[in-house]
C-alpha positions as CSV (number, residue, x, y, z in Angstrom):
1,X,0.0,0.0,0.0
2,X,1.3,3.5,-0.9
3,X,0.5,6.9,0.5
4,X,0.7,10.2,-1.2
5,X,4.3,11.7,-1.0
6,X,4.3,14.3,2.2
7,X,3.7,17.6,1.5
8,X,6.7,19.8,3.3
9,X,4.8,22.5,5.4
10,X,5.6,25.7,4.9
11,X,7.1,25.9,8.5
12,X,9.0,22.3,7.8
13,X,11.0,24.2,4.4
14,X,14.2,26.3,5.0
15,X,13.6,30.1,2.4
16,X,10.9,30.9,5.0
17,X,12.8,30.6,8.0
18,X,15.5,33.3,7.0
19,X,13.9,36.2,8.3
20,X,13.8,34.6,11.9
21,X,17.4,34.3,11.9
22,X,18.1,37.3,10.1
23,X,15.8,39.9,11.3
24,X,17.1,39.9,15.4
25,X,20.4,40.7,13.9
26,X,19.3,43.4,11.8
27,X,17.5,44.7,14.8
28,X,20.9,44.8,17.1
29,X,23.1,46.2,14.0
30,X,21.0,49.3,14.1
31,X,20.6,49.7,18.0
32,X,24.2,49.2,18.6
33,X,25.0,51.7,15.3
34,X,22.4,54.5,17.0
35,X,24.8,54.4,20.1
36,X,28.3,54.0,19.0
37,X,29.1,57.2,21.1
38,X,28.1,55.4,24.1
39,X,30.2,52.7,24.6
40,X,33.4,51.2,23.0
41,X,32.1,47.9,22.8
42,X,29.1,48.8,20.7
43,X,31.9,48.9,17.6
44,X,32.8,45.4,18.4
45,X,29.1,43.9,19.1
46,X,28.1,45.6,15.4
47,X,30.6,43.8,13.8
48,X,29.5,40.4,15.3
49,X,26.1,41.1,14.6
50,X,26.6,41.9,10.8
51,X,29.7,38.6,11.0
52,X,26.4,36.8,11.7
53,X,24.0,38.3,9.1
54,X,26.6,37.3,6.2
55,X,27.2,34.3,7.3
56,X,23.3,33.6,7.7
57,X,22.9,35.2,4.0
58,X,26.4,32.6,2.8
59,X,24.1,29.4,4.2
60,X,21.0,30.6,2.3
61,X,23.2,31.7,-1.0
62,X,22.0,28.3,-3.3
63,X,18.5,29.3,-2.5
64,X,18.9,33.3,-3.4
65,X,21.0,32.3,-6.6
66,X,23.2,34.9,-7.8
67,X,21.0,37.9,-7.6
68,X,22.0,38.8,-4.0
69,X,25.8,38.6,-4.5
70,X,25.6,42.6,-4.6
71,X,25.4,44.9,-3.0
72,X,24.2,43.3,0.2
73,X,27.2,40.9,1.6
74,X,29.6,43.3,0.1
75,X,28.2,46.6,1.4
76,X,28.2,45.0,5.0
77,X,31.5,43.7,5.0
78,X,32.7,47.4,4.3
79,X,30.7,48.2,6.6
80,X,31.9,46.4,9.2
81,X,35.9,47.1,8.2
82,X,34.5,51.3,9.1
83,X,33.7,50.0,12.8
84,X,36.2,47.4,13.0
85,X,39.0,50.6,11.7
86,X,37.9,52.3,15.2
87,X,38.3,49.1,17.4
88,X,41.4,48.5,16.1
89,X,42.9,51.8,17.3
90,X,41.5,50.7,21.3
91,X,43.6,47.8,20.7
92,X,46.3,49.1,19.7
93,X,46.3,51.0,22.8
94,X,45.9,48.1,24.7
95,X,49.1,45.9,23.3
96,X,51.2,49.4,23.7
97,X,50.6,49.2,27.4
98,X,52.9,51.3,29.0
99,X,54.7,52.7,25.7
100,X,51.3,54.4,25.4
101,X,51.7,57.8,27.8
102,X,52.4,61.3,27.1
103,X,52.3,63.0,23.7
104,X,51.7,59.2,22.6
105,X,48.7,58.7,24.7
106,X,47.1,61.8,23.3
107,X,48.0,61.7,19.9
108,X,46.3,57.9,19.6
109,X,43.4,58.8,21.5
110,X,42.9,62.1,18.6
111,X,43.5,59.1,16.2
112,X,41.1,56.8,18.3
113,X,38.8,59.8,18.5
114,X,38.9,60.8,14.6
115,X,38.1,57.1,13.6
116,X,35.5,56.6,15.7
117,X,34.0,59.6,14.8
118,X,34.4,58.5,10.9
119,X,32.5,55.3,12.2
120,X,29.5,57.2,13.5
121,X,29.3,59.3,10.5
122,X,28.9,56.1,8.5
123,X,26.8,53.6,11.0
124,X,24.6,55.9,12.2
125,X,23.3,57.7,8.9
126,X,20.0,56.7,7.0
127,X,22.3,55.0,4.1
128,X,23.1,52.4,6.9
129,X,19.8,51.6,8.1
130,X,18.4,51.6,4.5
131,X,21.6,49.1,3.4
132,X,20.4,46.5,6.3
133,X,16.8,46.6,5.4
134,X,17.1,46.4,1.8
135,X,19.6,43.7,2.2
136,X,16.7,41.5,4.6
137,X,14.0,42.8,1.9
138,X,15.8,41.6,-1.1
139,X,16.8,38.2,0.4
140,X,13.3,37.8,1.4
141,X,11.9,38.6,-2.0
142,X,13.9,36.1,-3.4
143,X,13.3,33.6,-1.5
144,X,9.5,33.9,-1.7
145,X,10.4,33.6,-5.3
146,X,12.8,30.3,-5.6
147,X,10.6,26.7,-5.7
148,X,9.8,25.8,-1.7
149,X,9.9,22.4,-0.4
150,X,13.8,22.4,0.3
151,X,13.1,20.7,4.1
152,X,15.4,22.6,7.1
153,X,16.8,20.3,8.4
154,X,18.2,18.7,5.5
155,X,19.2,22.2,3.8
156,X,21.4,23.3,7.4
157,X,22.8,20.4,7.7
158,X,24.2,20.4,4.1
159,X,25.3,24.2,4.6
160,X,27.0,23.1,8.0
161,X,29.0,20.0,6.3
162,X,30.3,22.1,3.5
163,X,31.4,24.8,5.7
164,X,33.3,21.8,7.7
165,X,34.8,20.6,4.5
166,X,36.2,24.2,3.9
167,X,37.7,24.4,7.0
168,X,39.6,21.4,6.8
169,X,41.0,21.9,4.0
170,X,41.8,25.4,4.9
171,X,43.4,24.4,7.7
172,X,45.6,21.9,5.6
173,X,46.6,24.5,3.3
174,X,47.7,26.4,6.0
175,X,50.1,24.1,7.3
176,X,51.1,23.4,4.6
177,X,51.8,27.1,3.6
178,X,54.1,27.6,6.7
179,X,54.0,30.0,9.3
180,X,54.6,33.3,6.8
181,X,51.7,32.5,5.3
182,X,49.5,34.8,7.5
183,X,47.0,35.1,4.2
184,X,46.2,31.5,4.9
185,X,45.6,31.4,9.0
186,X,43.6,34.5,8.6
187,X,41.5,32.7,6.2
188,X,41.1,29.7,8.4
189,X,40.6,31.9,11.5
190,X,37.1,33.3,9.0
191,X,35.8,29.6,7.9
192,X,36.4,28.7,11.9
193,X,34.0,31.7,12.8
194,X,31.5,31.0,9.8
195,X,31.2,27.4,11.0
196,X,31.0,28.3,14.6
197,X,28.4,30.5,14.0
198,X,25.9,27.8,11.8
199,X,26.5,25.8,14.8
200,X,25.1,27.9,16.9
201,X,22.2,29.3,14.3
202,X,21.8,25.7,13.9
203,X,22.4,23.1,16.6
204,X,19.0,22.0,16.8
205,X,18.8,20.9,13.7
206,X,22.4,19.0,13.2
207,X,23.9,15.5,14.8
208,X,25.3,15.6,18.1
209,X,28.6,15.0,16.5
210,X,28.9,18.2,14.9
211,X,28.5,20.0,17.9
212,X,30.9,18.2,19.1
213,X,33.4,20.4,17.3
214,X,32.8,23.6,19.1
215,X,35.3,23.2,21.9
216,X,38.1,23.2,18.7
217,X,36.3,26.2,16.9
218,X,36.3,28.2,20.4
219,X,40.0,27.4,20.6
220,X,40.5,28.4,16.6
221,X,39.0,31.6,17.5
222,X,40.4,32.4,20.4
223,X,44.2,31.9,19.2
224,X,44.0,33.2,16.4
225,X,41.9,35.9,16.9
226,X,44.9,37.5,19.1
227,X,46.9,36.6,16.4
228,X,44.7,38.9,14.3
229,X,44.9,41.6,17.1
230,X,48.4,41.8,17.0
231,X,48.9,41.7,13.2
232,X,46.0,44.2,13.1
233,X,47.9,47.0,15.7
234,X,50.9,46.3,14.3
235,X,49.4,47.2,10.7
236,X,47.9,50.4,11.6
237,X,51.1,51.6,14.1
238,X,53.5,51.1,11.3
239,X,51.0,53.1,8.7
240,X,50.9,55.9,11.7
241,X,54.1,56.3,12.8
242,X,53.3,60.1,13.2
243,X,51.1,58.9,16.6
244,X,55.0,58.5,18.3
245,X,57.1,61.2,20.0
246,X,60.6,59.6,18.0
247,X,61.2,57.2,15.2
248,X,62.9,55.3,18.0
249,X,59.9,54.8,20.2
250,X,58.1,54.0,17.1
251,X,60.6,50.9,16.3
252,X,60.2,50.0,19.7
253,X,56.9,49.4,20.3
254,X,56.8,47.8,16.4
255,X,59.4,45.5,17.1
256,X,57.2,44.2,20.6
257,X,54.3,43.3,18.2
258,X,56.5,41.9,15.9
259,X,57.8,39.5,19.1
260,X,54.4,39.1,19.5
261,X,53.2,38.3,16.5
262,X,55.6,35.6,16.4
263,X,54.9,34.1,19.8
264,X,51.4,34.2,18.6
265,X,51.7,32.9,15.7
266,X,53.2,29.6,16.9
267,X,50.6,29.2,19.1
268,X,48.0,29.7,16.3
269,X,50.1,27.1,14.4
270,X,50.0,23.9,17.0
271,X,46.0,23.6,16.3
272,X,47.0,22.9,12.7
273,X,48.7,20.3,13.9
């Protein structure tokens, strides 16, 4: 005896359960970007919030096609470099430590200051707001639009496994590429974070065994996302060299992150392993 094929509710298939995901992180975007002026960490929490809405918008890509590839992912990811320009210069100021007093301490707060301010300018104006929302409007519209009956669980579970194939293999390349290969450990730092993240969208939804993987990703993150600090300050320090009362201080303080960097990167390096 057969019975007729199931018919995937609409609440069962995965284009219309974007806007769930996606719209909480629209809504923090805007409310940390309306009070960047208040508090430092606001910079950091909007980039994690819009980390999360492209990564959300890279597991729905096959169902969008190629019509959302611009401008929405690639307007938020500048986006999120003009906020993550200003964090940068608060840790830089944190990893100069003590080197960072006197006419150095005020001239990278002015930088701090000038940055931040550049931020607010951007984040805060209407062409922010209307870049989010068009973004979720656009993805939403295609979505209605592309065939349903693509069950979630199936669909997130496929996104999650090919974001865990990319990782591995990132992470081989980097070994392979060697410790000067900072290119290649930043890039597996970024498929660590994407993966992390479906996890968490996701864990519901995906074998126990997946999860499983967090404790690693947490580590990924955390090493080599002081990696990243480091290589970050040392970056903008040695394109601001002005921020230092003498060239000597400057070499200094750029030869400590270069130490560091180092140290760091090893570390980074033994979770290839």
């Amino acid at each position: 005896m057969t019975g007729k094929p199931r018919k995937w509710k609409v609440l069962d298939a995965a284009q219309p359960r974007f806007s769930g995901y996606a719209k909480p992180l629209v809504s923090e975007a805007l409310t940390r970007a309306a009070r960047l002026d208040e508090n430092q960490d606001d910079y950091h929490e909007l980039r994690v919030a819009l980390r999360r809405l492209r990564t959300l918008l890279w597991a729905w890509r096959p169902l969008f096609g190629r019509d959302l590839d611009e401008p929405g992912p690639a307007s938020l990811k500048r986006m999120a470099a003009v906020a993550g320009e200003a964090r940068n210069w608060d840790i830089a100021a944190g990893l100069l430590g003590q080197r960072c007093e006197g006419k150095t301490a005020d001239r990278l707060a002015a930088a701090r200051d000038e940055a931040r301010e550049a931020a607010r300018r951007v984040l805060a104006g209407s062409a922010f707001r209307h870049t989010l929302l068009e973004t979720l409007r656009r993805a939403n519209r295609l979505l209605n639009a592309s065939p349903r009956g693509v069950p979630m669980k199936r669909f997130v579970r496929g996104r999650v496994e090919s974001a865990d194939r990319t990782l591995d293999k990132r992470m081989r390349r980097a070994k392979k590429s060697g410790r000067r290969d900072y290119a290649a450990l930043h890039t597996v730092r970024k498929r660590a974070k994407r993966l992390r993240y479906l996890i968490e969208f996701f864990g519901p939804d995906l074998p126990r065994r997946r999860c499983r993987r967090m404790k690693q990703l947490k580590k990924i993150q955390d090493r080599f996302g002081i990696l990243n600090d480091v290589v970050s300050a040392e970056q903008l320090l040695a394109h601001h060299r002005e921020i230092f009362e003498a060239d000597g201080s400057a070499d200094a303080a750029l030869a400590s992150l270069a130490k560091a960097r180092k140290r760091r990167r090893r570390a980074a390096m033994k979770l290839l392993a």
